[in-house]
Every structure is written in structure tokens, then in C-alpha cells.
C-alpha positions in Angstrom: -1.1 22.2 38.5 1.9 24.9 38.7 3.0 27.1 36.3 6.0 26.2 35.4 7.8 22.5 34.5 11.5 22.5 34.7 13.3 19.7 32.4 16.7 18.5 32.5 17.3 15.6 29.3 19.8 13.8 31.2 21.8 11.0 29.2 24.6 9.4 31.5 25.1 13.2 34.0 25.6 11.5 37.1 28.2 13.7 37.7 26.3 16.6 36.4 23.3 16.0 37.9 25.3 15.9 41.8 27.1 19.5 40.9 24.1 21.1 39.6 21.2 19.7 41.1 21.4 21.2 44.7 21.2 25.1 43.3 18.3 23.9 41.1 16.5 22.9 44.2 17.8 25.7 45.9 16.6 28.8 43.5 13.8 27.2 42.2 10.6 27.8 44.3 8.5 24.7 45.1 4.7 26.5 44.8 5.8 28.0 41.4 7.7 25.0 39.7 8.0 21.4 39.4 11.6 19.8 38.3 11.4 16.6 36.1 14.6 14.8 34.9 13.6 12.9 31.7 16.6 10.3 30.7 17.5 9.6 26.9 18.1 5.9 28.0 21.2 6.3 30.5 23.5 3.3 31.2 25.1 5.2 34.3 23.4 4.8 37.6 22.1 8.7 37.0 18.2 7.7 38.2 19.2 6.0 41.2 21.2 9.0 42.4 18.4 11.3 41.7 15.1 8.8 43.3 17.7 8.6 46.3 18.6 12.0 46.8 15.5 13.7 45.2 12.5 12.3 46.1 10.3 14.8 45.0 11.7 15.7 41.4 10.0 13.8 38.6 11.8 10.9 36.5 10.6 10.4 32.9 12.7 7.4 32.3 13.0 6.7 28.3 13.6 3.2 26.9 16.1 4.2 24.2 18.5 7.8 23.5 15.8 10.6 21.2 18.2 13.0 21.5 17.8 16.6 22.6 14.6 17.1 20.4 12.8 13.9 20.4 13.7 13.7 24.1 12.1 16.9 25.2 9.5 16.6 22.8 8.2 13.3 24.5 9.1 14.7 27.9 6.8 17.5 27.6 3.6 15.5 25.5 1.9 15.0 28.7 2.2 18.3 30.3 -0.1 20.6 31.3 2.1 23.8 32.5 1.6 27.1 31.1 5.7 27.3 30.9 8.6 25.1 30.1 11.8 25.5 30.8 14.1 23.5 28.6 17.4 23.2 31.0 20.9 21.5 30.3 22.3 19.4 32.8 25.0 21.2 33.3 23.8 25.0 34.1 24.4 26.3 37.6 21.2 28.3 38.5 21.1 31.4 40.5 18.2 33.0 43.0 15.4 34.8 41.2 15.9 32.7 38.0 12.7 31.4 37.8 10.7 34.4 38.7 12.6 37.2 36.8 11.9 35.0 33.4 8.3 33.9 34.2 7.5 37.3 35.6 8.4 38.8 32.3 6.0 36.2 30.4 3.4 37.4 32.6 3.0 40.8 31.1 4.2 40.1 27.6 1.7 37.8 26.1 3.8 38.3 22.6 6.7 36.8 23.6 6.6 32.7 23.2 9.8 32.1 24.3 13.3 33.4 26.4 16.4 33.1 28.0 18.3 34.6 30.7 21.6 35.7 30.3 24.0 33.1 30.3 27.2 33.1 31.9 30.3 30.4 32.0 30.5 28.2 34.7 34.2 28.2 34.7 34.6 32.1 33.9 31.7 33.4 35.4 32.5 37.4 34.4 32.7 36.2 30.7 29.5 35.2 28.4 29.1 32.0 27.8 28.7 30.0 24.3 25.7 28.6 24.1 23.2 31.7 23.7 25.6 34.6 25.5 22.7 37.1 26.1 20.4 36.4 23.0 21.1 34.8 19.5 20.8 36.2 16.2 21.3 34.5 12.6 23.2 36.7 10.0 21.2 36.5 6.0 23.7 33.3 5.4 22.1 31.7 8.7 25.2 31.2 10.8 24.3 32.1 14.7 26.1 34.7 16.8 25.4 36.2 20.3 24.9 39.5 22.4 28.6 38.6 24.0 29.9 36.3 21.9 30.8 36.3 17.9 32.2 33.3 16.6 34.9 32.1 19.1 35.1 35.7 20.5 33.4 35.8 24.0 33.3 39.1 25.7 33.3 40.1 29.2 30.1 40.8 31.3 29.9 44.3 32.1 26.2 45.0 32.3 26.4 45.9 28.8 23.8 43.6 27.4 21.5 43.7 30.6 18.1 45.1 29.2 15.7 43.0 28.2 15.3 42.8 24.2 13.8 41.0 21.4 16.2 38.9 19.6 15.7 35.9 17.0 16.5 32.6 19.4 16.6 31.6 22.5 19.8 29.3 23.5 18.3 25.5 24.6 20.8 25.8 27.3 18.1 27.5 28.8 14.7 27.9 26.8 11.4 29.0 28.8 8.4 28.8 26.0 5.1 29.2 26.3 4.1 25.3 26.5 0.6 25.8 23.8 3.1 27.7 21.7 5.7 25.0 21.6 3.0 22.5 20.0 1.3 25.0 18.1 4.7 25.1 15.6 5.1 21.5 15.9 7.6 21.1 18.3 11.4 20.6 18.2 12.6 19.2 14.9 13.4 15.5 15.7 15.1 14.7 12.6 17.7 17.4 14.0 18.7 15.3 16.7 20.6 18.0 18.4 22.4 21.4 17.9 20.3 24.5 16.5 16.9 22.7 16.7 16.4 25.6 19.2 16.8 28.1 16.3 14.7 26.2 14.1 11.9 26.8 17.0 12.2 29.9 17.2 12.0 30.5 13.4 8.8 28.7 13.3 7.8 31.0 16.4 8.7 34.3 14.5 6.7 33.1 11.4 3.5 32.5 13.3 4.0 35.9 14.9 5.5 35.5 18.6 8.8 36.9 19.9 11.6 35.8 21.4 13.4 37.9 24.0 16.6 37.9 26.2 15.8 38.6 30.3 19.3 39.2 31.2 17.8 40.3 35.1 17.3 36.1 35.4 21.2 34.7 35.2 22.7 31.1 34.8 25.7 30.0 34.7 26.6 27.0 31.9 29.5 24.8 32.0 29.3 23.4 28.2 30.6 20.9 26.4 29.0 18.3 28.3 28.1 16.0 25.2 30.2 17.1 22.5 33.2 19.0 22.3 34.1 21.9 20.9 34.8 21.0 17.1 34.2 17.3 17.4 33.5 15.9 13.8 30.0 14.9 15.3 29.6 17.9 16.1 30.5 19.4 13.2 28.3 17.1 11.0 25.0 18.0 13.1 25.6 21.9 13.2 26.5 22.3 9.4 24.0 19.9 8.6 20.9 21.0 10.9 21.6 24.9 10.0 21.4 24.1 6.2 18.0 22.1 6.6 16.9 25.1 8.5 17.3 27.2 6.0 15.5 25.0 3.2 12.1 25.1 6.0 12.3 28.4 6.3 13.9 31.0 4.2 11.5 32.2 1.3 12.5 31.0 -2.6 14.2 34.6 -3.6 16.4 34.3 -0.6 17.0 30.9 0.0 18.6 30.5 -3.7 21.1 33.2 -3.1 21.8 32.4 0.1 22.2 28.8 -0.7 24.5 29.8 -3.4 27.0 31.5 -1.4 26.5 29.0 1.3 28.2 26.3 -1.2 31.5 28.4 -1.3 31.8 29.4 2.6 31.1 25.5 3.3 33.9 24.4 1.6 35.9 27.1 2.4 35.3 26.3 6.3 36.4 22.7 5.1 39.6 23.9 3.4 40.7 25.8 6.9 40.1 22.3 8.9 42.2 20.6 6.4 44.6 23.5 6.9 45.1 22.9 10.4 45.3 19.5 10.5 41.7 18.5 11.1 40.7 15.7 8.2 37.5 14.1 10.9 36.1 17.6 10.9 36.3 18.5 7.5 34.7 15.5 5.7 31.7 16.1 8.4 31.4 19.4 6.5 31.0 17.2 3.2 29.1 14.6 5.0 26.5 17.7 6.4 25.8 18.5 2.7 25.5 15.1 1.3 23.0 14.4 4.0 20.9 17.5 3.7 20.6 16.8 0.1 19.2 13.2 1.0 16.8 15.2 4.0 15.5 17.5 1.4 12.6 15.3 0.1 11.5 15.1 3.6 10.5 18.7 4.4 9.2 19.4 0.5 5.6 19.9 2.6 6.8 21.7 5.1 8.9 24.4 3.7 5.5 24.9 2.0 3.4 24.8 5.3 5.7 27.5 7.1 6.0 29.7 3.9 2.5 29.6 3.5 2.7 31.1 7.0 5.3 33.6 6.8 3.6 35.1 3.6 7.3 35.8 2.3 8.6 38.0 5.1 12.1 37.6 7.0 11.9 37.9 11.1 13.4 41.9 11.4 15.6 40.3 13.9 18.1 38.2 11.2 20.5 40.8 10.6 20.8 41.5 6.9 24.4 41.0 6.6 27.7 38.8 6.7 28.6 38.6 10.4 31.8 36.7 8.6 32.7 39.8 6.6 32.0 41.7 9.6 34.2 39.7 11.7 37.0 38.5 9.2 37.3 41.6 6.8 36.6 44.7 9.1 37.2 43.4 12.7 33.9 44.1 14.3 34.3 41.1 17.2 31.8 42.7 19.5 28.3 42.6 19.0 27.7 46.3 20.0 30.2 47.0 17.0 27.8 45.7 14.7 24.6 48.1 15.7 27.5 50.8 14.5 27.7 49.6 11.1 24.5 52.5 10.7 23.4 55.0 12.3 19.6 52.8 12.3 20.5 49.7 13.5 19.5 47.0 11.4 17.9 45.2 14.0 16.5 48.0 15.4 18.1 47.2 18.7 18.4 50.5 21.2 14.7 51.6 20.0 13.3 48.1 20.9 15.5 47.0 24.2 14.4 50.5 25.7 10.9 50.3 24.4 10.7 46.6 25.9 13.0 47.9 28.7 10.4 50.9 30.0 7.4 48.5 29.6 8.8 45.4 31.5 9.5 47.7 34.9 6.4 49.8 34.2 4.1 46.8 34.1 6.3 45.0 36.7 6.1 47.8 39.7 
């Protein structure tokens, strides 16, 4: 059995799966790894190309489309791998990868899950959307990166390159510890896609693992390969997911204030589509909220469950104020401008990333 299982959830790639596959092969070493390609019911030829040109890799061929959860959740029921690596379809690995990020799992038993830094594909100095170089959630629950705030995506300069804890890992390119991953139950499946990675790594944080950011292992991700930018569907699932998140997981005090200001920023985020022309994706914003209302009932026992666990306490990694404000209201459109905000860091981050930093090369060499 080897340590590690790679998985790309393929739903109609071909195309994908020809650019990126060959550097996958490439940088991912054979005695360490084993590369499965589990497919959410593809009507494209994408199999055939791989069984033809990739003998060795693994198909999981699925009978109908679960999505990104329910997709890698029933890819990875069988396994046996101490690591996972949860890998998009359209992310252009590099050499050393796979051994930088595994490495570091080796001598921090703590840590449950990572990701690399994460580059674009088509920019490849600038961070890239989907995770950047580690995610954090603000006290309202919307997502930001190390590199990238909102739309704002910085340049790579090294500047986030030490290894540190942060609150999730981006799905683009999730390693997890695969007894872990069951342990908290899994990917959310009534997510279907977008932030169900979050969600994870809530659960992880309540049951007291961490999640940290490798940045020395580096990927490049194209994006957008499902869903656009903005697309109402998109929209929908991301407004949507984050709002049942936070009804699993933030404790009662929290969750009613926070819930309470959510209502105003939702429909002001609905009034700027309308303002630039964009109907589709504002009625997904109303469409979100109607259907987390109806999803409600169904997590009732679990909020309870993962409160029960938390005993109360917030991850130190969610930053304790409005990246919005932040952003909007006093310009801060880097992420090192936030840790400025105080002279202690809210989240604690140069005390941790060169505590975390001097330990990962200590234990390494």
C-alpha cells in the first residue's frame, strides 16, 4: 500500500486531463503515490483517453454526477492510504510537490490537513483564486487568502512562503490525513460544491487538528473549469453553502449576531448585482437564503453534534473582524495589511509561521 492516493474528480476534462496529466505523472513519484481519476459520470470520451494513454492510473468510474463532495467522498470509501490528495483537474503540478507536503505531515502529527501554495496557471507570478497561500474566514464567514482578498490577487514575491497554520485548505489542492477525513464525517454532500472544503476544515479545527499552508510544495491552477466566475450557479452554491456552514458550526451567541448582519450584507451584495446589470446573479443570492432556510431542519442534530464538540470555542485562526470593512472602508487589499491592524496580530500569524517555520526545517534536516 503507498502512502499517498492522488484524486482528480473528473466530469467531462478531456481537455484537462491531456494538458495536465503529463506533469502529474511527471512530479509525482511512483513508490510514494498512486494517481486515481474518479469520473462524476462523464459523457465525453475522458476514460478512454486516460485507459489509453495511462495505463497505470486508476479509474473509479461513477454511474451518475455526486459532485465535488459526494464524488470524492465515494472515491476515497475504499482506501487505505495514510494521505489524500484532493486535486482539481486543472492544476499544473511542479517537482517536489508531493514530497515537500507529505514530508511536512510526517513530523507534524497535529496538522490533518494542507495545501501548497497555489499559483495561476495563466499568470504564474500572481496567486491564484482558489486558496492563494492559505484561507481564512472573517467573524461574518466570508473567505479570503494569504495573496488574494476579494477580487484583489497579489503578486508572488516570497512574501507568504513560510509554512503557517491557517483555517482552510483550498480543495484545489487538499492533502488530509485520510483517518481524519472520516473521523469528521467527510465532505458535506448536501453542499454539492464550493466551500465544502471550509466546512472540513471547520469540523477539523473543532476536533482539534490544524490546517496549514506548505508554500515550499507549489501548483499552478488554471480555474474556472466548471463554473465561471460569477455565474448565477455559482453564486447560488457559494452564498448558500457558506450560510449552512455557519448554522453547523458557529456557537448560538455568535451565530445570532452574525446571522443578523449577514441578512443586511446579503442583500446588499444583491442590490450591487442589480446595479450592474446582473438580475441571474442576484435572485441566486435570494434563492441561497430561501434554500438554507428549507436545509435548516436537516442539520438541527448536527450543529448539536459539532457544538457538543467545540465546547463553545471559535478556531483562533477566524479573524475577528470585517475583512469587508477592512477592504471597502479603509483600503487594506493585502493580507499582510491586515496583521497591521495591531500590533498582536489577531491571528497570531508571525509568532506561529516562525514557530511552525523553525520546527518544520529543524525536524526536517
Amino acid at each position: 500500500m503507498k502512502k499517498t492516493a492522488v484524486i482528480i474528480l473528473n466530469w467531462n476534462g478531456k481537455s484537462l486531463l491531456e494538458e495536465f496529466l503529463p506533469a502529474l505523472v511527471r512530479h509525482t513519484p511512483a513508490d510514494d503515490a498512486e494517481i486515481i481519476v474518479a469520473d462524476n459520470a462523464s459523457s465525453d470520451d475522458s476514460l478512454a483517453v486516460v485507459k489509453a494513454t495511462y495505463p497505470d492510473i486508476t479509474i473509479f468510474p461513477f454511474t451518475e454526477n455526486h459532485g465535488f463532495a459526494g464524488g470524492y467522498n465515494r472515491a476515497m470509501s475504499g482506501l487505505e492510504n495514510e494521505y489524500v490528495v484532493l486535486l482539481n483537474s486543472d492544476v499544473e503540478v511542479t517537482e517536489g510537490w508531493l514530497t515537500a507536503a507529505t514530508d511536512y505531515l510526517d513530523v507534524h502529527p497535529d496538522v490533518a490537513a494542507l495545501q501548497p501554495k497555489i499559483l495561476s496557471y495563466r499568470h504564474k507570478t500572481q496567486f491564484e483564486y482558489a486558496g492563494a497561500s492559505g484561507g481564512y474566514i472573517d467573524k461574518y464567514g466570508y473567505p479570503f487568502c494569504r495573496g488574494r482578498i476579494l477580487d484583489t490577487l497579489e503578486t508572488d514575491h516570497g512574501q507568504y512562503d513560510t509554512p503557517v497554520e491557517v483555517f482552510w485548505a483550498s480543495g484545489a489542492c487538499l492533502f488530509v490525513r485520510l483517518k481524519a477525513y472520516w473521523e469528521v464525517g467527510g465532505l458535506d454532500e448536501l453542499f454539492f460544491a464550493h466551500q465544502e472544503e471550509i466546512d472540513l476544515c471547520w469540523r477539523l479545527h473543532t476536533h482539534g487538528k490544524k490546517v496549514a499552508v506548505v508554500p515550499q510544495s507549489v501548483i499552478y491552477h488554471l480555474g474556472g473549469g466548471t463554473l465561471k466566475p460569477n455565474e448565477p450557479r455559482k453564486v447560488f452554491l457559494n452564498s448558500r453553502n457558506n450560510l449552512l456552514m455557519l448554522y453547523k458550526n458557529l456557537p448560538t451567541a455568535q451565530y445570532w449576531k452574525v446571522m443578523f448582519i449577514r441578512f443586511f450584507l446579503d442583500y446588499a451584495a444583491a442590490a450591487s448585482f442589480f446595479a450592474q446589470r446582473k438580475p441571474q446573479q442576484a435572485f441566486a443570492i435570494f434563492a441561497a437564503r430561501r434554500d438554507f432556510h428549507r436545509k435548516k431542519e436537516q442539520y438541527k442534530l448536527l450543529r448539536k453534534q459539532n457544538l457538543n464538540t467545540a465546547a463553545g470555542k471559535i478556531p483562533p485562526t477566524i479573524y475577528q473582524k470585517s475583512m469587508l470593512w477592512q477592504y471597502y472602508l479603509h483600503g487594506k487589499k493585502r493580507f499582510a495589511d491586515f496583521n497591521k491592524m495591531k500590533k498582536k496580530n489577531p491571528m497570531h500569524e508571525i509568532r506561529k509561521a516562525e514557530q511552525m517555520r523553525e520546527q518544520y526545517f529543524k525536524e526536517k534536516n
